[in-house]
C-alpha positions as MATLAB code, in Angstrom:
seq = 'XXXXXXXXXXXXXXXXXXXXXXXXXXXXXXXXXXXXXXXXXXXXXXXXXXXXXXXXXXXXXXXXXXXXXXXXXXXXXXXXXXXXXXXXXX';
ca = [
      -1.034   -9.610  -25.152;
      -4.287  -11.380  -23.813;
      -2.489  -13.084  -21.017;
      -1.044   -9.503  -20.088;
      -4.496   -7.597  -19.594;
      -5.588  -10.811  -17.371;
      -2.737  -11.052  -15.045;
      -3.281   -7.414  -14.377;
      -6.984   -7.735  -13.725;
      -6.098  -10.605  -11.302;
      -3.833   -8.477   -9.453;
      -5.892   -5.675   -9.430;
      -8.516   -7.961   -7.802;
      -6.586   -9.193   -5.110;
      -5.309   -6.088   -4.313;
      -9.099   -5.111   -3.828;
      -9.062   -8.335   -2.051;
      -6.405   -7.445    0.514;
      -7.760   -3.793    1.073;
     -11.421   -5.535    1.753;
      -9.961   -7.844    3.928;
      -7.605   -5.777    5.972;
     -10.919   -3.769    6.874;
     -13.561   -6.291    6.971;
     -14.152   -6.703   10.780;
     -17.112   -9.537   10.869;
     -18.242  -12.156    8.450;
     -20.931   -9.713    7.160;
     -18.868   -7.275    5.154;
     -17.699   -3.903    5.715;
     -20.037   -1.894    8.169;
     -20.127    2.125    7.934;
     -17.483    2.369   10.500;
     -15.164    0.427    8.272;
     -15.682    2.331    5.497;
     -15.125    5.476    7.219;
     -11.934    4.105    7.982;
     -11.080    2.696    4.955;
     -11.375    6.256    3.230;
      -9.455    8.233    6.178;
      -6.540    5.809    6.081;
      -6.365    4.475    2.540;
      -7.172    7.313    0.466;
      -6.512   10.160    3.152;
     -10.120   11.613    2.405;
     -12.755   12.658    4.673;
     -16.650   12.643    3.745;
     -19.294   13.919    5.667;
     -21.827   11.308    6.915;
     -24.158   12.146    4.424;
     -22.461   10.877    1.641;
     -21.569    8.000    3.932;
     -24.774    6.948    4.123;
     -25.639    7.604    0.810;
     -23.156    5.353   -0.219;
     -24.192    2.665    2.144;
     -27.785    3.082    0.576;
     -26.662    2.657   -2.927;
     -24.568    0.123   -2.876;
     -24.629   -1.455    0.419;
     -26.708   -5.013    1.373;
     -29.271   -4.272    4.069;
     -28.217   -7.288    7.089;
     -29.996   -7.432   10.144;
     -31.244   -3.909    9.644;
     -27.758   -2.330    8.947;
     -26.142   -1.858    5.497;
     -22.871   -3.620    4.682;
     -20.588   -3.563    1.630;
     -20.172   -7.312    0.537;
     -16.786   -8.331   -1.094;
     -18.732   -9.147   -4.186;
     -19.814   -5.410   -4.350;
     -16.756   -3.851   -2.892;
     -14.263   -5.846   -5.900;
     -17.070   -5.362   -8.833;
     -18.898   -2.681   -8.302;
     -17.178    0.687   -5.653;
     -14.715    0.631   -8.472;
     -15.887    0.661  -11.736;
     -15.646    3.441  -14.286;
     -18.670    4.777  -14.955;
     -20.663    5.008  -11.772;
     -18.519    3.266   -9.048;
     -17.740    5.311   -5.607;
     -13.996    4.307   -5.839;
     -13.705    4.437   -9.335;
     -10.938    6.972   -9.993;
      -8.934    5.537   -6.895;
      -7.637    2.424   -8.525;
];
């Protein structure tokens, strides 16, 4: 039963892993625009830029004086039950 709840943790990760990647445009992580488009095409949602930005504030990585969403924080923390972004998505 153990080996059950693991394999599907593993393949919800790299599912999480493919979505980040198929979005990810630089080395630094997902930018605002990505995540704009992330939401429009993945989840067919639309957010103003207000909670855009608050979610780049929260949970984003400040690089270079713009926010990002690292890989680390997009697989651990966007989609986590209690307080993640994503978190009834997946």
């Amino acid at each position: 039963m153990k080996s059950l709840k693991k394999s599907k943790s593993k393949s919800k990760k790299n599912k999480l892993n493919k979505l980040f990647n198929k979005y990810c445009k630089n080395k630094k992580g997902l930018s605002k625009r990505d995540i704009k488009k992330l939401i429009r095409e993945e989840y067919k949602d639309n957010h103003s830029n207000n909670i855009i930005i608050s979610l780049m504030n929260i949970w984003g990585v400040k690089i270079d004086g713009k926010y990002y969403i690292t890989k680390k924080i997009f697989t651990e923390k966007l989609y986590t039950k209690p307080d993640g972004f994503f978190r009834d998505k997946y």
